[in-house]
Gaussian input, Z-matrix of N, CA and C with variables (Angstrom, degrees):
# hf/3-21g

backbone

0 1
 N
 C     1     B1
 C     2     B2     1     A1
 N     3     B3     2     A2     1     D1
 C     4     B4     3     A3     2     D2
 C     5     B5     4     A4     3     D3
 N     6     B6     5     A5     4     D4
 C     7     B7     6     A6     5     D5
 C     8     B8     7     A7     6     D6
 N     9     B9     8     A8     7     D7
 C    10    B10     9     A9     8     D8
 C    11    B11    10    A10     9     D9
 N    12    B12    11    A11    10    D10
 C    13    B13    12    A12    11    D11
 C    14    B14    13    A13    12    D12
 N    15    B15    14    A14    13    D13
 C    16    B16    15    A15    14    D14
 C    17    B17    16    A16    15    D15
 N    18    B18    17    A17    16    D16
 C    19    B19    18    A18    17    D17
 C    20    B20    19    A19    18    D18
 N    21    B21    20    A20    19    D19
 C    22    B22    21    A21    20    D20
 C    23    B23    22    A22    21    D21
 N    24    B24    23    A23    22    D22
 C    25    B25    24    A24    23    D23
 C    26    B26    25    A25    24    D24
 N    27    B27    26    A26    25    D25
 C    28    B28    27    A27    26    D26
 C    29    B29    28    A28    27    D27
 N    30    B30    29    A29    28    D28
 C    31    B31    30    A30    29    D29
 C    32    B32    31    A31    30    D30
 N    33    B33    32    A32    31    D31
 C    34    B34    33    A33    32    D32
 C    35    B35    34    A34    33    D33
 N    36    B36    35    A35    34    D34
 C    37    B37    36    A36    35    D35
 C    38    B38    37    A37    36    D36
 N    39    B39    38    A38    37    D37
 C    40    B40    39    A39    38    D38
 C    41    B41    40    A40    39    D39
 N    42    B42    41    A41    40    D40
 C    43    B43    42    A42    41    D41
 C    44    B44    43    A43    42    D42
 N    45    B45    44    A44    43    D43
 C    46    B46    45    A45    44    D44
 C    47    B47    46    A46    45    D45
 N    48    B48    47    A47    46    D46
 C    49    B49    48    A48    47    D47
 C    50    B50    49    A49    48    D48
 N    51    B51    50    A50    49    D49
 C    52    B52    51    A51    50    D50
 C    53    B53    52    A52    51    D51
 N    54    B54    53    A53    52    D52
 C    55    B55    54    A54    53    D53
 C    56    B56    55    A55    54    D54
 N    57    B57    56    A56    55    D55
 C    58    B58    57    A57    56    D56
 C    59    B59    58    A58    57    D57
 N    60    B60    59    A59    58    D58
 C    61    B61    60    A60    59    D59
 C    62    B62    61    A61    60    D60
 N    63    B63    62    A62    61    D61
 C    64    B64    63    A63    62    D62
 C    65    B65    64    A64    63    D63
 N    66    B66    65    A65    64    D64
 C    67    B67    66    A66    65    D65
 C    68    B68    67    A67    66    D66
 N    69    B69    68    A68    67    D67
 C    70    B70    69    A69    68    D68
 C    71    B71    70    A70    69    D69
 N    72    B72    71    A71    70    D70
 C    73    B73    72    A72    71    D71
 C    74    B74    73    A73    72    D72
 N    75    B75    74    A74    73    D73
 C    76    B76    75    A75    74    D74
 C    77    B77    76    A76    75    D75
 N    78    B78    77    A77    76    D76
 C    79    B79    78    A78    77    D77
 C    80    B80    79    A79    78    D78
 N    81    B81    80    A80    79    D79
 C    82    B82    81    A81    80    D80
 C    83    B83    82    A82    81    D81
 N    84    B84    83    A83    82    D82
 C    85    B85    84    A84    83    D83
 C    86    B86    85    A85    84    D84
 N    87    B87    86    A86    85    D85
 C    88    B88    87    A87    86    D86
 C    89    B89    88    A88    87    D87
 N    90    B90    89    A89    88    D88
 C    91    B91    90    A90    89    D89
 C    92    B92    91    A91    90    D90
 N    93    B93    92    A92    91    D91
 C    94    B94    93    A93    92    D92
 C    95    B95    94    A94    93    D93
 N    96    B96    95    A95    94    D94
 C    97    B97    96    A96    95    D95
 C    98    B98    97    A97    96    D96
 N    99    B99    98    A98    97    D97
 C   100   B100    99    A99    98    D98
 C   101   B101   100   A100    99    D99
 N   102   B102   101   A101   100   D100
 C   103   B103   102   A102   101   D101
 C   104   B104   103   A103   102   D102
 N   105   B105   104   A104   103   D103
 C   106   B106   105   A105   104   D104
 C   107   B107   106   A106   105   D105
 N   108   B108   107   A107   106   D106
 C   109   B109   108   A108   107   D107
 C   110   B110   109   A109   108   D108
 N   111   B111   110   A110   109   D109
 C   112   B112   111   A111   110   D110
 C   113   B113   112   A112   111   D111
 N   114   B114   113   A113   112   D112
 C   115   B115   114   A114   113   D113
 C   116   B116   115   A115   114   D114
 N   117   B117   116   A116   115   D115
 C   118   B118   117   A117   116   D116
 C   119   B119   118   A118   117   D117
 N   120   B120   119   A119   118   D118
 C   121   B121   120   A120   119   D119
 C   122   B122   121   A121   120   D120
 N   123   B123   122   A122   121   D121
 C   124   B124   123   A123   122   D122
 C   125   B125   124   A124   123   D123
 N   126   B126   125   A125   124   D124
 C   127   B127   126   A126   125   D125
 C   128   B128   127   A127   126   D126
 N   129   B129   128   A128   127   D127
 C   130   B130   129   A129   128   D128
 C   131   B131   130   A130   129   D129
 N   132   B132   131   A131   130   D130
 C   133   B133   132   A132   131   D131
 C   134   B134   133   A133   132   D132
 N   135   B135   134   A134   133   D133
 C   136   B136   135   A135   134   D134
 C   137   B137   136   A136   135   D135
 N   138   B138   137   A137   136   D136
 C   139   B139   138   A138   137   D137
 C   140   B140   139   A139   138   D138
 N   141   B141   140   A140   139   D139
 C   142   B142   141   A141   140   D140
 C   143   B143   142   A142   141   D141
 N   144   B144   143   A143   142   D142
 C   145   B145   144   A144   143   D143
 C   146   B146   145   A145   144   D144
 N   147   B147   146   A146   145   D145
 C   148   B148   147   A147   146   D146
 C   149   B149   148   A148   147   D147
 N   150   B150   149   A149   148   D148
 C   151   B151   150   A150   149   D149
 C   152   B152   151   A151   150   D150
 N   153   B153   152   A152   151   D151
 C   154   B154   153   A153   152   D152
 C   155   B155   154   A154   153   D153
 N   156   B156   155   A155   154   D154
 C   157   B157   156   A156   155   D155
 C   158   B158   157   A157   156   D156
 N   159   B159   158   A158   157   D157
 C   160   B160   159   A159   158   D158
 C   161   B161   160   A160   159   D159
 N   162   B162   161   A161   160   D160
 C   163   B163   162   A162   161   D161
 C   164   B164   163   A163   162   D162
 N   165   B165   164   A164   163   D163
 C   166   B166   165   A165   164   D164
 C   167   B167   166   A166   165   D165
 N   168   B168   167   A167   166   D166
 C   169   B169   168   A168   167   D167
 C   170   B170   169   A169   168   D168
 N   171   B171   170   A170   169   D169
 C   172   B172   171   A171   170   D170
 C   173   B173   172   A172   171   D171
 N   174   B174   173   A173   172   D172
 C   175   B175   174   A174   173   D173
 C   176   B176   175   A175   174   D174
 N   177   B177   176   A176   175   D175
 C   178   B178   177   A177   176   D176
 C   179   B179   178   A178   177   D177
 N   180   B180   179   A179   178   D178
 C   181   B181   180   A180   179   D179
 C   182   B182   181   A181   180   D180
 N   183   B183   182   A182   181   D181
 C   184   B184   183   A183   182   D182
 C   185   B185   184   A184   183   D183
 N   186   B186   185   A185   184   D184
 C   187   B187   186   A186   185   D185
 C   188   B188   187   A187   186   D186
 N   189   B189   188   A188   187   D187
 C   190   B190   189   A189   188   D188
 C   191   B191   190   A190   189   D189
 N   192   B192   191   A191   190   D190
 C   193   B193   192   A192   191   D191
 C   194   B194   193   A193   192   D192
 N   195   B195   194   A194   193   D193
 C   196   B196   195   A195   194   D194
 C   197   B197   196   A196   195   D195
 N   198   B198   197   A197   196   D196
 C   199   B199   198   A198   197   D197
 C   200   B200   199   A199   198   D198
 N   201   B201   200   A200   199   D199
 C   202   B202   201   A201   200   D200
 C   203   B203   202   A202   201   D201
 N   204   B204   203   A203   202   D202
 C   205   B205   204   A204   203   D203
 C   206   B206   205   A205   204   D204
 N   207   B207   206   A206   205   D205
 C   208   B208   207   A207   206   D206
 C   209   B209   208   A208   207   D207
 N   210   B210   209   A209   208   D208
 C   211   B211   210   A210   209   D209
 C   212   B212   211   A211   210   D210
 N   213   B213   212   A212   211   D211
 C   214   B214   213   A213   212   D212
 C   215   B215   214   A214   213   D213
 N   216   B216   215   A215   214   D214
 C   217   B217   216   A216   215   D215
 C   218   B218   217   A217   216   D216
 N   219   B219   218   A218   217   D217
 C   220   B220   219   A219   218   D218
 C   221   B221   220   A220   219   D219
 N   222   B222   221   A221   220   D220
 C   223   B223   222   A222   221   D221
 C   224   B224   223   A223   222   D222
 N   225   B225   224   A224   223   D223
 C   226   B226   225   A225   224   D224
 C   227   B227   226   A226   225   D225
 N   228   B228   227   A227   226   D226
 C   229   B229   228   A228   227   D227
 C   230   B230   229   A229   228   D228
 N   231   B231   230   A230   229   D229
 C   232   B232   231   A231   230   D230
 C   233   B233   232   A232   231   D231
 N   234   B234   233   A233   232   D232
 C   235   B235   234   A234   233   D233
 C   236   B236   235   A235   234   D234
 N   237   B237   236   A236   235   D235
 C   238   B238   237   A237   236   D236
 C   239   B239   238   A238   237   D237
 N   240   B240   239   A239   238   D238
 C   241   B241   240   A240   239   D239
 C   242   B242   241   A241   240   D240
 N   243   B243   242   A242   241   D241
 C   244   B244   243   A243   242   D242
 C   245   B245   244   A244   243   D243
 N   246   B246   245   A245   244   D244
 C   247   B247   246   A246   245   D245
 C   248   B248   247   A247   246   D246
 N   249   B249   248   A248   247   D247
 C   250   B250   249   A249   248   D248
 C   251   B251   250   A250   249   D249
 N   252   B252   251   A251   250   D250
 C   253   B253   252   A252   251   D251
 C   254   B254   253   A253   252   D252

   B1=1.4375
   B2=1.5328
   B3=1.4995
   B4=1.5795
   B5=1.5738
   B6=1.7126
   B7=1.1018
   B8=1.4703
   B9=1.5291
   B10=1.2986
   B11=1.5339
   B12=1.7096
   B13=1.4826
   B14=1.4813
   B15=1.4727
   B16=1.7735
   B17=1.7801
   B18=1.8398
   B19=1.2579
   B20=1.0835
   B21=1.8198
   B22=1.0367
   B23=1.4787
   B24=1.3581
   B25=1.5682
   B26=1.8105
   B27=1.3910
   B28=1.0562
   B29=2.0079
   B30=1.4988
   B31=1.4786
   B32=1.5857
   B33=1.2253
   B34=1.8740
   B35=1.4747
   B36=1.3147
   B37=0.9423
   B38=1.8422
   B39=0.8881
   B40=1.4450
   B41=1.9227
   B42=1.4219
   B43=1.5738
   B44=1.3826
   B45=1.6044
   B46=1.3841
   B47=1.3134
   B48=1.2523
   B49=2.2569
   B50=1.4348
   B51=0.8690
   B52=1.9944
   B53=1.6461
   B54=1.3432
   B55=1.2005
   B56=1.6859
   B57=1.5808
   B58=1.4353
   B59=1.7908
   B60=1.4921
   B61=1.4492
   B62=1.4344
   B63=1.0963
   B64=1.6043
   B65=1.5230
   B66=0.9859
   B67=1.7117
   B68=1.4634
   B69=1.6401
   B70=1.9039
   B71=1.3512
   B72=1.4668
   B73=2.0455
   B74=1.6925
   B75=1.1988
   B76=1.5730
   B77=1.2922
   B78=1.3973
   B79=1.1097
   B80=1.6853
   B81=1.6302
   B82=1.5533
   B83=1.7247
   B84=1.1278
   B85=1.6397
   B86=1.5565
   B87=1.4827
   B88=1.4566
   B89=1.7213
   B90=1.6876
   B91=1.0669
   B92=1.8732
   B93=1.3428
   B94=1.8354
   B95=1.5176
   B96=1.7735
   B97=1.0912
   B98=1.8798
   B99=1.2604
   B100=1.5953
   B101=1.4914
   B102=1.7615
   B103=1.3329
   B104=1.8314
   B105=1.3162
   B106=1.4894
   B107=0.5615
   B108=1.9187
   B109=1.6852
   B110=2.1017
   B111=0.9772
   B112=1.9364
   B113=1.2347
   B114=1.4132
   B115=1.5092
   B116=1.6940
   B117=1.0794
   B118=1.7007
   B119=1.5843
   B120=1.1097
   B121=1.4093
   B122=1.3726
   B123=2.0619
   B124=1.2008
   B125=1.7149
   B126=1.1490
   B127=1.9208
   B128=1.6329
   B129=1.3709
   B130=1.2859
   B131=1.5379
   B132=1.5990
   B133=0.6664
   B134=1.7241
   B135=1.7192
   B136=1.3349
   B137=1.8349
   B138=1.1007
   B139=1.8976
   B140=1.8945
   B141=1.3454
   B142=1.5626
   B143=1.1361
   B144=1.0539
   B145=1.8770
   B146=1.6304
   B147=1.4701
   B148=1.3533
   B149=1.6823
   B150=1.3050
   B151=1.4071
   B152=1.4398
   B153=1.5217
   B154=1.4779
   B155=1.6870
   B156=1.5459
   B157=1.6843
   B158=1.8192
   B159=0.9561
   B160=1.2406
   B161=1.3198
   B162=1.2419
   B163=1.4599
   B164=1.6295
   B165=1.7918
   B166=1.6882
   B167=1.5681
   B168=1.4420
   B169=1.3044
   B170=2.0875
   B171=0.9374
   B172=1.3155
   B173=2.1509
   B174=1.4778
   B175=1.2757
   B176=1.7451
   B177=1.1660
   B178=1.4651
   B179=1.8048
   B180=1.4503
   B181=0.9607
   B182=1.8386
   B183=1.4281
   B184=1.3396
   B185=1.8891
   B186=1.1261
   B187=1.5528
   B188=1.2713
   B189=1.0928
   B190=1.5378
   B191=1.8248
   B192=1.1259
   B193=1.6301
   B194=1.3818
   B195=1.3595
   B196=1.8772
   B197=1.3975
   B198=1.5234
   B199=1.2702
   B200=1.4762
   B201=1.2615
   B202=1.5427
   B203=2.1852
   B204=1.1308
   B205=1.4770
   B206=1.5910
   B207=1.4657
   B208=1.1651
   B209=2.0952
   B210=0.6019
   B211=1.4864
   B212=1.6570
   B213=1.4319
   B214=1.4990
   B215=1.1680
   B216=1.6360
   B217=1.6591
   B218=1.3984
   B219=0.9447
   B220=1.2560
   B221=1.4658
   B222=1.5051
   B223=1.1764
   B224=1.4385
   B225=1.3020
   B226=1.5860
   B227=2.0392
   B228=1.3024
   B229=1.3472
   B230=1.6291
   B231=1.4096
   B232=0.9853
   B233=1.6596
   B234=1.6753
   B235=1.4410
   B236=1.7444
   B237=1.4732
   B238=1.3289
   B239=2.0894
   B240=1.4199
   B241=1.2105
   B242=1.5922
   B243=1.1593
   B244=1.2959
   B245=1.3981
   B246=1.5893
   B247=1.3067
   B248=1.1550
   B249=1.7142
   B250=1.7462
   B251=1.9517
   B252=1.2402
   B253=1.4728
   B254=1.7033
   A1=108.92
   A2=109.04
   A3=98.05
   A4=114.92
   A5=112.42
   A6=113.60
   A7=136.38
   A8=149.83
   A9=127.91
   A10=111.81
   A11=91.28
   A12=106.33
   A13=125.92
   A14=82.62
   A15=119.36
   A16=116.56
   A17=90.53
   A18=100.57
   A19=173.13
   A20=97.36
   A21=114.66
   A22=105.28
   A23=115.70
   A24=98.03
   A25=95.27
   A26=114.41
   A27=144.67
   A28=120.30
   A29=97.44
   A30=102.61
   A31=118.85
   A32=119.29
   A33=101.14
   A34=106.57
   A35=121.08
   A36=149.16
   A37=98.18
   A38=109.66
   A39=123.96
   A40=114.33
   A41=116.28
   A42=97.75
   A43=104.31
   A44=102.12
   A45=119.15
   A46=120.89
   A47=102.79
   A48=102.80
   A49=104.29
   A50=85.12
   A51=90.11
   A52=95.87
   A53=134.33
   A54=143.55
   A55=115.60
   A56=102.59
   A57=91.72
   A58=99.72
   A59=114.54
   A60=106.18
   A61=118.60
   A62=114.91
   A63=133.74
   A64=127.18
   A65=128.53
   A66=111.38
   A67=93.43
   A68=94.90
   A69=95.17
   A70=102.62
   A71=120.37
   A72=99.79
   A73=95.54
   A74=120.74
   A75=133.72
   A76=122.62
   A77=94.48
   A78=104.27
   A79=126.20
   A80=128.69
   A81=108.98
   A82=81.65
   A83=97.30
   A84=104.33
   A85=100.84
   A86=121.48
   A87=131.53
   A88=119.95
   A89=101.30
   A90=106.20
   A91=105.34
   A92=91.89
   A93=102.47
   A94=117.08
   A95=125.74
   A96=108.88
   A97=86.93
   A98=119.73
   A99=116.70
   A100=75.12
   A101=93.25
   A102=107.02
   A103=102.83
   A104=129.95
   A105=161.89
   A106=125.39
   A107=129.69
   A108=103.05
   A109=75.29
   A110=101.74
   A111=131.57
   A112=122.09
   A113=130.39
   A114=101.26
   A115=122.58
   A116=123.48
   A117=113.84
   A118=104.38
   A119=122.48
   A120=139.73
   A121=106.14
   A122=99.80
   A123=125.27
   A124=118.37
   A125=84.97
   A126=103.77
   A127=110.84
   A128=100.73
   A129=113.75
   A130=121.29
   A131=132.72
   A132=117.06
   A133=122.15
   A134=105.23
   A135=108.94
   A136=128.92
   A137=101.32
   A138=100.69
   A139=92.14
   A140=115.70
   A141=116.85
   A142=114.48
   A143=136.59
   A144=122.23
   A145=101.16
   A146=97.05
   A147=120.55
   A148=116.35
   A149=115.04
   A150=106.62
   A151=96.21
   A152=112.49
   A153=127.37
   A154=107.98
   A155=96.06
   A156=103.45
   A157=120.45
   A158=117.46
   A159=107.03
   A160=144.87
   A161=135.38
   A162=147.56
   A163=114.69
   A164=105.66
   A165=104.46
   A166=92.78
   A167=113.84
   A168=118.34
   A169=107.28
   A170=112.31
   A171=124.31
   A172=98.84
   A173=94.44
   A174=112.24
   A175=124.97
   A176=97.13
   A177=115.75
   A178=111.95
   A179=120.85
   A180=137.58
   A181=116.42
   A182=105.01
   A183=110.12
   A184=105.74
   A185=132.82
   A186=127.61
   A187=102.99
   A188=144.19
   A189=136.70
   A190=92.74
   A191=124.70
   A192=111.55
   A193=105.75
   A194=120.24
   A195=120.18
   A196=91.91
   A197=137.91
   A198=106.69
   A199=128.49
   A200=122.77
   A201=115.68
   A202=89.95
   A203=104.55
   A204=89.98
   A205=147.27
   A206=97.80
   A207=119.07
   A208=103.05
   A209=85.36
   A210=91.60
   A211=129.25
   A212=103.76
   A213=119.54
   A214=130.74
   A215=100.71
   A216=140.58
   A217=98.72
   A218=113.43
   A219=139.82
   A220=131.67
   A221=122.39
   A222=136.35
   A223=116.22
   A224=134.73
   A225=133.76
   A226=102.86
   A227=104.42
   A228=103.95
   A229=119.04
   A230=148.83
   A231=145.34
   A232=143.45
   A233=81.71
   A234=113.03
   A235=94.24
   A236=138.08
   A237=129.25
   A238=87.17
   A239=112.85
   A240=93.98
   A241=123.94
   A242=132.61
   A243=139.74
   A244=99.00
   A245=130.10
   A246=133.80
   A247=129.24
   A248=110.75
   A249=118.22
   A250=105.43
   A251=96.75
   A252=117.98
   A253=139.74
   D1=128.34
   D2=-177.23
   D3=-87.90
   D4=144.85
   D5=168.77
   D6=-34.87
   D7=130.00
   D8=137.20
   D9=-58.34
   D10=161.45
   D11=164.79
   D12=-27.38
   D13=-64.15
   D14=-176.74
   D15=-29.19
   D16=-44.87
   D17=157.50
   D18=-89.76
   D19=-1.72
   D20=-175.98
   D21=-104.11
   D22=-25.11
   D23=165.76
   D24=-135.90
   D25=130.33
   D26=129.14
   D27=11.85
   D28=45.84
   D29=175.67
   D30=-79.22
   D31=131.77
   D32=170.51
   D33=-56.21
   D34=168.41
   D35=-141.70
   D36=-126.17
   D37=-48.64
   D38=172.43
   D39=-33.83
   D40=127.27
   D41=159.05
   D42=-97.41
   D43=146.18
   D44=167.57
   D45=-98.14
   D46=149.09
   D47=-173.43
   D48=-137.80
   D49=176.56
   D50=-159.55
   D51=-119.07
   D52=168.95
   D53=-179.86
   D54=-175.44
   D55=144.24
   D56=-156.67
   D57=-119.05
   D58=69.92
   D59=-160.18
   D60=-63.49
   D61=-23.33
   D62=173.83
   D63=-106.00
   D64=175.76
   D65=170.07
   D66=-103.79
   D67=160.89
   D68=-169.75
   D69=85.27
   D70=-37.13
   D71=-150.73
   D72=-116.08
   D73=146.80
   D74=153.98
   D75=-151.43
   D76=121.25
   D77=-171.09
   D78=-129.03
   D79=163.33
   D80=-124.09
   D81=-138.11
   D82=137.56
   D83=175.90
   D84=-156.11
   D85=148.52
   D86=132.44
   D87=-65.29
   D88=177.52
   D89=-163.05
   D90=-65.29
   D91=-16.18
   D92=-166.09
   D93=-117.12
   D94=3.70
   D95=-148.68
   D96=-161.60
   D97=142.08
   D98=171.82
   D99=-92.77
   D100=156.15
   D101=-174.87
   D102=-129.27
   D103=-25.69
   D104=175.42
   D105=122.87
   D106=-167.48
   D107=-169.72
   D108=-146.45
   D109=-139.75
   D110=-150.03
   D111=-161.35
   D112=77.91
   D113=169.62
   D114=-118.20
   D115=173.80
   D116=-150.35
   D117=-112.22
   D118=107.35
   D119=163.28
   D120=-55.39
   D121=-168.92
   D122=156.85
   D123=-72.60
   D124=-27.60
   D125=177.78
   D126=-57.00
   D127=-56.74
   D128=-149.36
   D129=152.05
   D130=-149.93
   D131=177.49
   D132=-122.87
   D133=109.26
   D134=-170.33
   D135=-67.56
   D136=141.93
   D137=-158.53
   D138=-109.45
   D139=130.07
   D140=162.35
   D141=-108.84
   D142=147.30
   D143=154.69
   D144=-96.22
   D145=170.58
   D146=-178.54
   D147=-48.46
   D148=16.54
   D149=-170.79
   D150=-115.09
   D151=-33.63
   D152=-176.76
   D153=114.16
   D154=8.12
   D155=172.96
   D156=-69.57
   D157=105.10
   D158=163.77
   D159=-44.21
   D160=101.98
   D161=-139.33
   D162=-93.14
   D163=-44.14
   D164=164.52
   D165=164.46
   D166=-179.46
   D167=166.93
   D168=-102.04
   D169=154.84
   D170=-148.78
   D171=-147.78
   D172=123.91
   D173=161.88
   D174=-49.86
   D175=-72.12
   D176=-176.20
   D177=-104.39
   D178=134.22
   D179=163.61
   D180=-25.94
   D181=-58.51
   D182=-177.18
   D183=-77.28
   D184=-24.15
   D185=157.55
   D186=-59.33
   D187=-65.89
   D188=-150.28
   D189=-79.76
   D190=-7.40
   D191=171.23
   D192=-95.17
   D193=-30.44
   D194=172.26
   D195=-62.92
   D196=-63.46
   D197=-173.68
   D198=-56.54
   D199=-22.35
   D200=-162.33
   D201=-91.89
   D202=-34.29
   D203=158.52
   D204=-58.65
   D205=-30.05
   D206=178.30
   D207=-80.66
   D208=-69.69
   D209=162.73
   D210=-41.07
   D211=-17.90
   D212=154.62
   D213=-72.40
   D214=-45.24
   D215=171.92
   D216=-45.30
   D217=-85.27
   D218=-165.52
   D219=-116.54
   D220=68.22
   D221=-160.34
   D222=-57.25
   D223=144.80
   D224=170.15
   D225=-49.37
   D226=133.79
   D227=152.97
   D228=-27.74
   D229=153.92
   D230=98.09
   D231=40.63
   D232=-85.05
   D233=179.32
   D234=-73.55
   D235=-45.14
   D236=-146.06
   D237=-99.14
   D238=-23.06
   D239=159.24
   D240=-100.34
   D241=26.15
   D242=151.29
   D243=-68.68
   D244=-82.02
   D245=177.87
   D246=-25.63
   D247=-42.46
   D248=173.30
   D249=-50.60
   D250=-66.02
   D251=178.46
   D252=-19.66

């Protein structure tokens, strides 16, 4: 029987949704969990994750939300966010 995705690596299960409570800001949660949000400078567009770590500056709206997703996905070690800190 062939694998799903689902199974071969370890995705949450959760859907995430986006919301734009401010202008400039969107930000991304499940029904159970802040997930981070985005908001848009002079730079561009800045990405946080749920820790309040800063993720990068970002061209396009929809890049700076793959990072703060990905970063949900797959959280920094510990140890590499002790160091940010």
């Amino acid at each position: 029987m062939a694998e799903s995705l689902a199974d071969i690596i370890d995705l949450p299960t959760e859907y995430v949704s986006w919301h734009s409570p401010a202008a400039a800001l969107w930000v991304a949660s499940t029904p159970t969990a802040y997930v981070g949000m985005v908001d848009r400078n002079h730079d561009g567009f800045v990405a946080t994750d749920c820790t309040g770590r800063e993720l990068g500056v970002y061209g396009t709206l929809e890049s700076a939300r793959v990072a703060v997703y990905g970063a949900w996905v797959a959280p920094a070690p510990a140890e590499e966010q002790a160091l940010i800190a």
